[in-house]
C-alpha positions in Angstrom: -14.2 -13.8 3.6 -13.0 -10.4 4.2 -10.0 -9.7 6.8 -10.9 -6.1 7.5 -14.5 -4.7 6.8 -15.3 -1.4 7.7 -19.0 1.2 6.8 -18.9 4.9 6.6 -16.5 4.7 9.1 -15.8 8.6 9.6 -13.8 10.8 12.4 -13.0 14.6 12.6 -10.9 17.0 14.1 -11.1 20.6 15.2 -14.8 20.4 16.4 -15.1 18.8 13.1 -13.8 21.5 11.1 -11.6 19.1 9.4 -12.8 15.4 7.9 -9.8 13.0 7.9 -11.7 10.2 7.4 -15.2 10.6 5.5 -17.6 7.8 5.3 -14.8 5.1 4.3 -16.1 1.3 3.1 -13.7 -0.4 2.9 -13.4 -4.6 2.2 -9.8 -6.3 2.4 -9.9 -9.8 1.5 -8.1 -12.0 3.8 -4.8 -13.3 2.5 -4.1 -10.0 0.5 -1.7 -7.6 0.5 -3.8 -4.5 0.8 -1.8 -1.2 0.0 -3.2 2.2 1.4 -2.2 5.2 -1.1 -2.6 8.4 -1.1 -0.9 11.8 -0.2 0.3 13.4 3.1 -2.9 14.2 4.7 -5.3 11.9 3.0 -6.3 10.0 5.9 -4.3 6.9 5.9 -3.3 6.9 9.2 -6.3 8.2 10.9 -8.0 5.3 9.0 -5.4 2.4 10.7 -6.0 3.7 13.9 -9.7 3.5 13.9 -9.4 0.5 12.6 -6.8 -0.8 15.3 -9.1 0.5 18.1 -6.5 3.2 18.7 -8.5 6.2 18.0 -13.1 6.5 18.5 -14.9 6.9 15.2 -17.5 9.4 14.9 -20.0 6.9 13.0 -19.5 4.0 11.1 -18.3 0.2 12.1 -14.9 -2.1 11.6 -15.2 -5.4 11.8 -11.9 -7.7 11.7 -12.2 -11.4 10.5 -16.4 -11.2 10.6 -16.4 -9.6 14.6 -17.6 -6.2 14.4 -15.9 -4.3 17.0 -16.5 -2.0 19.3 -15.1 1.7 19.0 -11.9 2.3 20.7 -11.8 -2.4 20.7 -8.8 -4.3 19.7 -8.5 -7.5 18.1 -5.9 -10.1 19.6 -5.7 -11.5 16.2 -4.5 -7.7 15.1 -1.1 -6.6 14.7 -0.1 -3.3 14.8 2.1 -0.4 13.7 0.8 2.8 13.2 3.3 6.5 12.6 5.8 5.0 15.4 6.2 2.1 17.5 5.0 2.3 20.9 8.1 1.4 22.8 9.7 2.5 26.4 12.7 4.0 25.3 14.7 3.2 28.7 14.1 -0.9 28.0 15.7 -2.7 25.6 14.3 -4.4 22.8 14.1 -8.2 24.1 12.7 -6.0 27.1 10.2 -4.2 25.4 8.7 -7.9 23.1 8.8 -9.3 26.2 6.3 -6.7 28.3 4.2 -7.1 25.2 4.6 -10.9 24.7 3.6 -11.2 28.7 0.8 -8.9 28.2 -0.9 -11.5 25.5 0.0 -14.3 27.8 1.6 -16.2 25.9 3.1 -19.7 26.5 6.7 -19.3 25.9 7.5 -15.2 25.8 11.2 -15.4 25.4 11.0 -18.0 22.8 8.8 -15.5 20.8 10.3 -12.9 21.5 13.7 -14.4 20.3 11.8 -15.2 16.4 10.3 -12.2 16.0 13.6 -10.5 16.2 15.4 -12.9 13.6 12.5 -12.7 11.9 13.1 -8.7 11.4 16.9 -9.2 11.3 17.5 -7.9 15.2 19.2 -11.0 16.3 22.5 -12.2 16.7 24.7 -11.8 13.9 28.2 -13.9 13.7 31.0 -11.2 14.7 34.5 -11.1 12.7 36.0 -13.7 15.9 32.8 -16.3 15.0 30.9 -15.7 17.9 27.0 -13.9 17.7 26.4 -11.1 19.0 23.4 -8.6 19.1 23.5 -5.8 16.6 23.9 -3.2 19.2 25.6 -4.3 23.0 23.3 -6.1 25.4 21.6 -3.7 27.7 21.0 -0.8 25.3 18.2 1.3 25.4 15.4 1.5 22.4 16.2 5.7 23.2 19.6 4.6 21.5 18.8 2.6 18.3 18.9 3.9 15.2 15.4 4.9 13.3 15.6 1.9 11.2 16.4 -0.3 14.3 13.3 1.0 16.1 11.2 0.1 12.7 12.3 -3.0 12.8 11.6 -3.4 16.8 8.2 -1.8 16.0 7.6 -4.8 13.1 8.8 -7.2 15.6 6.1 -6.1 18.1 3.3 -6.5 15.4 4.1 -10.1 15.0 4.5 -11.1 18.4 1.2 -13.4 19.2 1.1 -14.6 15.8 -1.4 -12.3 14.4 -3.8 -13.0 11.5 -4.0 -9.8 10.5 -1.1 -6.6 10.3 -1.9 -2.9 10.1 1.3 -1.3 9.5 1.3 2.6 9.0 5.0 3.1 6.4 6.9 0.4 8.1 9.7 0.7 5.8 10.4 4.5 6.9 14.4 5.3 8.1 15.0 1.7 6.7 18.3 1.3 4.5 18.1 0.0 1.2 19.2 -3.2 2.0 17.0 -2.9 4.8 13.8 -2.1 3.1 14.3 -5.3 0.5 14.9 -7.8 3.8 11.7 -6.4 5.5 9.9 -6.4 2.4 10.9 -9.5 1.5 9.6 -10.6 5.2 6.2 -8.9 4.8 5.5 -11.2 1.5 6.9 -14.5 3.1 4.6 -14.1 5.8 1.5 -13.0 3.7 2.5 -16.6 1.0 4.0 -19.0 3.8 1.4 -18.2 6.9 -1.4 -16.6 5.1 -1.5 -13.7 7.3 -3.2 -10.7 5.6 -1.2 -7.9 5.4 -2.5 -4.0 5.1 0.4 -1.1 4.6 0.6 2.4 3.7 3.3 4.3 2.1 4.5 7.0 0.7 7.2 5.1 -1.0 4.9 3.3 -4.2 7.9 1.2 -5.9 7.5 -0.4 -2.7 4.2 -0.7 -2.5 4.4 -2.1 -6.2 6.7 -5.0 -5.1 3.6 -6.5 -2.4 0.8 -5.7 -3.1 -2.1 -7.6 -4.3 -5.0 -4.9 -4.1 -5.2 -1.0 -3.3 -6.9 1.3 -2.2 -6.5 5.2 -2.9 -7.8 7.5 -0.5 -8.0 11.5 -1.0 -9.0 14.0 1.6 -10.2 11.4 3.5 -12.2 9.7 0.9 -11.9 6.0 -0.1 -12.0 7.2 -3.9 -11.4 3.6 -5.6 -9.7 -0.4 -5.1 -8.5 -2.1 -7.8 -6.4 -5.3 -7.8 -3.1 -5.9 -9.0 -3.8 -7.2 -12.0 -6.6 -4.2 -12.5 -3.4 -2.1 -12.1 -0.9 -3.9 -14.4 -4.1 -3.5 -17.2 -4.1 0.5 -16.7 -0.2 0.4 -17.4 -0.4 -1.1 -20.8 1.8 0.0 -23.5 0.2 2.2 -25.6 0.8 4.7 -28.5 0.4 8.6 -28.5 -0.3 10.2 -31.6 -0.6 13.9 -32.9 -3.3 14.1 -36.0 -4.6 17.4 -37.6 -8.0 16.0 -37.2 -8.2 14.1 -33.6 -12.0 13.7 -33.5 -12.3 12.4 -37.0 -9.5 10.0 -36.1 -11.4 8.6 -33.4 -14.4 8.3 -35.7 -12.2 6.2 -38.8 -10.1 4.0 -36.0 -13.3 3.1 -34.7 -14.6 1.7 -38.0 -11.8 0.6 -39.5 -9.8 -0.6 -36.3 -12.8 -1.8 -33.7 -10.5 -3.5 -31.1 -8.3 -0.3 -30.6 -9.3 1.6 -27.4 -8.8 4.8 -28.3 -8.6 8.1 -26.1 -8.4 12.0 -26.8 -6.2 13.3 -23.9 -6.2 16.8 -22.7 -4.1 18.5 -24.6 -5.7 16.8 -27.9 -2.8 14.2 -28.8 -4.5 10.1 -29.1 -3.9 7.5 -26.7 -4.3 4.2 -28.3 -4.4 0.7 -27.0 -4.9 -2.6 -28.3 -6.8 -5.5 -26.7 -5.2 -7.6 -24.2 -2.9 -4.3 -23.2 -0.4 -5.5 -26.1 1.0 -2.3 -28.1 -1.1 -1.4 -31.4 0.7 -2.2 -35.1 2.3 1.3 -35.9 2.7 0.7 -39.3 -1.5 -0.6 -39.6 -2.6 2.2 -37.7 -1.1 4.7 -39.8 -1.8 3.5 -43.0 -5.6 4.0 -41.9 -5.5 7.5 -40.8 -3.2 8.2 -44.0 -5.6 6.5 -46.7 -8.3 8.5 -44.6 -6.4 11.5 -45.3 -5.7 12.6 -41.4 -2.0 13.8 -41.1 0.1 12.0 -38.1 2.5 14.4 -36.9 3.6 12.6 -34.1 3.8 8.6 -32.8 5.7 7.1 -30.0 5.2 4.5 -27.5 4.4 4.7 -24.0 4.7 2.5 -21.5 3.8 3.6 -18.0 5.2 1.9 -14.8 2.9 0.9 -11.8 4.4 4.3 -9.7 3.4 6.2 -12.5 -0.3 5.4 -12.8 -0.6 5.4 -9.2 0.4 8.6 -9.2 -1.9 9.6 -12.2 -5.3 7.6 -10.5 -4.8 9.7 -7.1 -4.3 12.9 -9.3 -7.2 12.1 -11.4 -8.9 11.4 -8.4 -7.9 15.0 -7.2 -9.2 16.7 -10.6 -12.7 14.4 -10.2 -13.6 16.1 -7.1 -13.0 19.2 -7.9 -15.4 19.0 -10.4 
């Protein structure tokens, strides 16, 4: 079953002059960790908030844990953070759950309201003299936290009602390092201990790297390609770069003589080579082939990509596809 299923969902701006979102289809499976990437102005917001009900869609249809919505519908079973949390600055944070945790009705607010903020690391915290106190004096208003205070306050109110599902739109922005890795931390407890299914965008990919389970690249407002993890982890393989006097001919002889290489002649004509199962290619074999076939290596060395890097290279191959 898929969490979050949406069709040609599509929405303009500027008397539809400009497409932010155009003719998305998009499938998360439930119980992923579905990660949104793509460059400033690709449509990753714009696509959360149709699919929140925050925002009408032109054409196309969401539909969240098999009920298709309505456009401009929520989902109780929906949490939600989108750009900035939508908070009353002259409340404070228990203030602010609690209006939302009253507005879902639900059985015991201020026992809620109290988990989701140790859940987010808002709560009391033991003070030098041993007794707890809030990190910020009781009373204060949300106009006077920090930025990664109000992130945290804007997490909190996603997961107030238990929600099966959480949009949240680069939840780990004005977050300190040691920040980021608690909340990130939190994000995959809850997707592995309560199964809740988790989609996030950001701009920040190592982070991305360290939850994900599938994603999905968007440019110009296009859902260009998903891929999994593990799809992922495969396309950063080590491999080997060579420089030959004769790179066509040494496609031809690897081919023969070498048939489980997977072998690739990159832009500027050097040889990207990689062996089954993503393992790196014997050096010494491969050369001894080109050498006894009389093709000259003038250059060898290992590569081994990291998950930001191919990212970065599937959304700019993505860029140089559609401009063809």
């Amino acid at each position: 079953m898929n969490a979050i299923e949406t069709s040609r969902l599509s929405k303009s701006f500027s008397h539809g002059t400009v497409r932010a979102v155009r003719d998305v289809s998009l499938a998360v499976p439930a119980g992923s960790v579905f990660g949104i990437v793509g460059k400033n102005g690709a449509g990753k917001s714009t696509l959360l908030k149709l699919i929140s009900g925050l925002m009408r869609q032109e054409a196309g249809t969401v539909s969240v844990l098999g009920r298709r919505l309505r456009p401009c519908e929520s989902d109780s079973r929906l949490g939600v953070l989108v750009e900035a949390p939508a908070v009353y600055g002259r409340l404070d944070a228990f203030e602010n759950l609690m209006n939302r945790a009253l507005v879902l009705g639900l059985a015991d607010p201020k026992r809620a309201c109290r988990e989701v903020l140790e859940l987010v690391g808002l709560d009391a915290r033991a003070a030098g003299d041993g007794r707890r106190r809030l990190l910020w004096p009781r009373g204060s208003y949300v106009d006077d936290l920090s930025t990664g205070q109000r992130q945290r306050l804007g997490v909190a109110l996603a997961l107030i009602g238990h929600p099966e599902v959480l949009l949240l739109d680069e939840p780990l922005t004005g977050i300190d390092p040691t920040g980021v890795a608690d909340l990130r931390a939190l994000l995959v407890r809850l997707n592995r201990e309560r199964g809740i299914t988790i989609v996030v965008s950001s701009h920040v990919l190592a982070d991305l790297e360290r939850m994900c389970t599938h994603y999905g690249i968007m440019r110009d407002g296009a859902l260009v390609r998903t891929l999994t993890a593990e799809g992922l982890a495969d396309a950063c393989a080590t491999y080997l770069t060579l420089r030959v006097d004769a790179p066509e001919r040494a496609v031809a002889v690897l081919a023969e003589e070498l048939p489980g290489l997977t072998v690739r002649v990159l832009p500027d004509g050097a040889l990207r080579v990689t062996a089954p199962g993503g393992g790196e290619p014997d050096r010494a074999v491969l050369a001894q082939v080109l050498l006894a076939a009389g093709i000259a290596v003038t250059e060898l060395a290992a590569s081994t990509p990291d998950v930001e890097a191919e990212l970065v290279r599937l959304i700019d191959d993505a860029a140089t596809e559609k401009g063809r």
